[in-house]
C-alpha positions in Angstrom: 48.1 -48.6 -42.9 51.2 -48.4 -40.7 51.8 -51.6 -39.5 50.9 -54.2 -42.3 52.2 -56.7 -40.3 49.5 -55.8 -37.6 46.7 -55.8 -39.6 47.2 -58.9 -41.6 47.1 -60.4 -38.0 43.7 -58.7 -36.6 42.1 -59.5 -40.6 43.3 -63.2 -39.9 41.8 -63.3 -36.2 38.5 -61.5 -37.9 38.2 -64.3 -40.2 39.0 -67.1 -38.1 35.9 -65.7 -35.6 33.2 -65.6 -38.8 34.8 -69.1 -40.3 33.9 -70.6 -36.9 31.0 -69.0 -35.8 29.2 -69.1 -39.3 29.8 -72.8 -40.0 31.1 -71.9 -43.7 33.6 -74.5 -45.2 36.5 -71.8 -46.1 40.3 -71.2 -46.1 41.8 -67.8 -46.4 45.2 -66.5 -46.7 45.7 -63.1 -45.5 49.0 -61.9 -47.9 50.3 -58.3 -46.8 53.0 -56.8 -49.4 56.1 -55.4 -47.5 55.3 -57.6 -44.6 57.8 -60.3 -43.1 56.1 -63.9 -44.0 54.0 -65.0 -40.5 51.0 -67.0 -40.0 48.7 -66.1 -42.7 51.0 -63.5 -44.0 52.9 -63.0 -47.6 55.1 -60.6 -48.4 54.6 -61.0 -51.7 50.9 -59.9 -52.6 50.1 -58.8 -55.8 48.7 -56.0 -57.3 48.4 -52.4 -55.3 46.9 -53.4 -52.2 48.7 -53.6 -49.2 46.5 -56.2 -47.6 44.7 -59.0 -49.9 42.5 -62.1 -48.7 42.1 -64.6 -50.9 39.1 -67.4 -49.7 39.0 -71.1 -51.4 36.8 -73.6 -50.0 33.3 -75.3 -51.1 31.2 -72.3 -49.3 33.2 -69.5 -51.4 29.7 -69.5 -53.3 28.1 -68.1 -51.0 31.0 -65.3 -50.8 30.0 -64.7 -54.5 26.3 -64.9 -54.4 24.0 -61.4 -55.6 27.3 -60.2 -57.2 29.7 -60.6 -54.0 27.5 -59.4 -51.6 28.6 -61.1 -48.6 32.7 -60.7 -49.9 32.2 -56.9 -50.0 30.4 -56.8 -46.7 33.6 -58.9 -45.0 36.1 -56.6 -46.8 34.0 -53.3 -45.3 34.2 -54.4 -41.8 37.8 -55.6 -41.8 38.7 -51.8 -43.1 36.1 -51.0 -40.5 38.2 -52.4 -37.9 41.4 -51.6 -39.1 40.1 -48.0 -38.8 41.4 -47.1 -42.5 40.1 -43.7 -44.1 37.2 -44.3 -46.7 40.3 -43.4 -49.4 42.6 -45.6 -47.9 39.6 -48.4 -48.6 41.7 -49.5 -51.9 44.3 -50.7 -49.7 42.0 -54.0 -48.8 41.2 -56.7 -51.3 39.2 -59.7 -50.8 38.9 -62.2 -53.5 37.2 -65.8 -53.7 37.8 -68.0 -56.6 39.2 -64.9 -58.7 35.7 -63.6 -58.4 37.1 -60.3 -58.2 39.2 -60.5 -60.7 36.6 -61.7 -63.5 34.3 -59.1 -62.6 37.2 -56.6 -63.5 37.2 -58.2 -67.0 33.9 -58.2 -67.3 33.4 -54.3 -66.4 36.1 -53.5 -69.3 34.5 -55.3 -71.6 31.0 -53.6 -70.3 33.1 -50.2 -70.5 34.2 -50.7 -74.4 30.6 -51.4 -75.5 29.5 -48.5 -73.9 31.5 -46.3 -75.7 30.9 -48.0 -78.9 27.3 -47.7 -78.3 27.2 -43.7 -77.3 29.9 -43.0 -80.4 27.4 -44.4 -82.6 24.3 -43.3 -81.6 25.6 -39.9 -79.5 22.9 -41.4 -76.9 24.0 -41.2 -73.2 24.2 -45.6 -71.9 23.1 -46.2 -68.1 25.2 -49.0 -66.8 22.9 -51.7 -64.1 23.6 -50.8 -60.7 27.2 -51.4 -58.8 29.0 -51.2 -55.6 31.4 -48.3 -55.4 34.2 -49.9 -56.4 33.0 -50.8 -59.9 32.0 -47.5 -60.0 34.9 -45.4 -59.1 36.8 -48.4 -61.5 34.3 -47.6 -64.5 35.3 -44.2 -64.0 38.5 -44.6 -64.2 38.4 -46.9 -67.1 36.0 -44.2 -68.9 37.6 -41.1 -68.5 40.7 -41.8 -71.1 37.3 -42.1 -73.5 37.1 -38.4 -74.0 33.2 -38.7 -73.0 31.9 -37.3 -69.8 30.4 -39.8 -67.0 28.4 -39.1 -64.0 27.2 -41.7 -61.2 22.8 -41.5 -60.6 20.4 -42.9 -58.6 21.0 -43.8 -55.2 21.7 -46.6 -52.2 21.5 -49.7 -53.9 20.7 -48.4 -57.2 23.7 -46.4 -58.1 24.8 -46.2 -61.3 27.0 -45.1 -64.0 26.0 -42.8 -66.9 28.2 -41.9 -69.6 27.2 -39.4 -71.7 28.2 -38.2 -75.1 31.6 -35.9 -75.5 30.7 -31.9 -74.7 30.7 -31.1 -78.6 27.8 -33.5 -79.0 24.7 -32.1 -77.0 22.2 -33.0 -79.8 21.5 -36.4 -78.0 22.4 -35.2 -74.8 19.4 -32.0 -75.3 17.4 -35.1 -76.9 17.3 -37.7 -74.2 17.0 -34.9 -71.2 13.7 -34.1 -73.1 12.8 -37.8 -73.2 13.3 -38.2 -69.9 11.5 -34.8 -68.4 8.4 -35.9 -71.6 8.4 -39.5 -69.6 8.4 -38.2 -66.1 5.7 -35.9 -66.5 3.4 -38.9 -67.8 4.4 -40.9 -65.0 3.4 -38.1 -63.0 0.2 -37.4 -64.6 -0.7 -40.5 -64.2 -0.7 -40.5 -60.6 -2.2 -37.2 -59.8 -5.1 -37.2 -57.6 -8.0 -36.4 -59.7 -11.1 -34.9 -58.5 
């Protein structure tokens, strides 16, 4: 992002239009880091992102709703229309009621039980389905584990899967045959007979 200054100023127009044309009771404060304070602009942003939107307001619940559905969507199109890089994507935060932040929590504490749980039973664990961002940050919460992880599924169910260190294959070997034994039943079970 070039001019932080610039964008903080076409994020804050952005969410002036959908305030007003969707009705929704919300403030915002668009805080850029490095930028000169304007209207709507902070230079003093937390954290690594360049550009950060915090919302407050009785209709941030419906921001929050389905696990942030609608707050991931508005932060998508504003790097949309800033016309950043999918890995430049990390340089736009939007937040409601430290949403955001709690769900960070929650994913570490998520990403220690997992690794108790697959150091005690060598058994690969399948987090529930996430965005991208909670994936990419379970991976990088996971990988100082010493086990291996690997995202699965796809579209809306896209996962995490950490699996057990390279040394312990046993239960690795033991739940791929689990899982080929399962599929073949489901499959059996659905063949056209004749």
């Amino acid at each position: 992002m070039d001019d932080v200054n610039q964008a903080a100023r076409t994020v804050a127009k952005f969410l002036q239009t959908f305030t007003s044309a969707s009705g929704m009771r919300l403030r915002y404060r668009v805080k850029a880091r490095g930028a000169a304070a304007e209207e709507g602009a902070d230079e003093s942003a937390a954290g690594p992102h360049q550009l950060s939107v915090e919302f407050i307001g009785p209709d941030t619940r419906w921001l929050t709703a389905r696990n942030g559905e609608l707050l991931n969507a508005l932060e998508h199109i504003a790097t949309k229309i800033l016309r950043l890089e999918p890995d430049a994507h990390d340089q736009v935060s939007f937040d409601a009621d430290q949403f955001k932040a709690n769900r960070d929590r929650q994913l570490r504490s998520m990403a220690e039980q997992a690794i108790e749980s697959v150091e005690s039973t060598g058994r690969p664990f399948a987090f529930p389905p996430m965005s991208s961002r909670e994936r990419r940050m379970l991976h990088m919460q996971l990988v100082d584990s010493g086990l291996q992880t690997a995202s699965s599924g796809e579209g809306p169910g896209r996962h995490v899967v950490l699996y057990p260190s390279e040394g312990d294959t046993r239960a690795f070997e033991s739940h791929a045959h689990d899982t080929r034994a399962r599929h073949a039943n489901i499959r059996e079970r659905f063949r056209p007979r004749s």
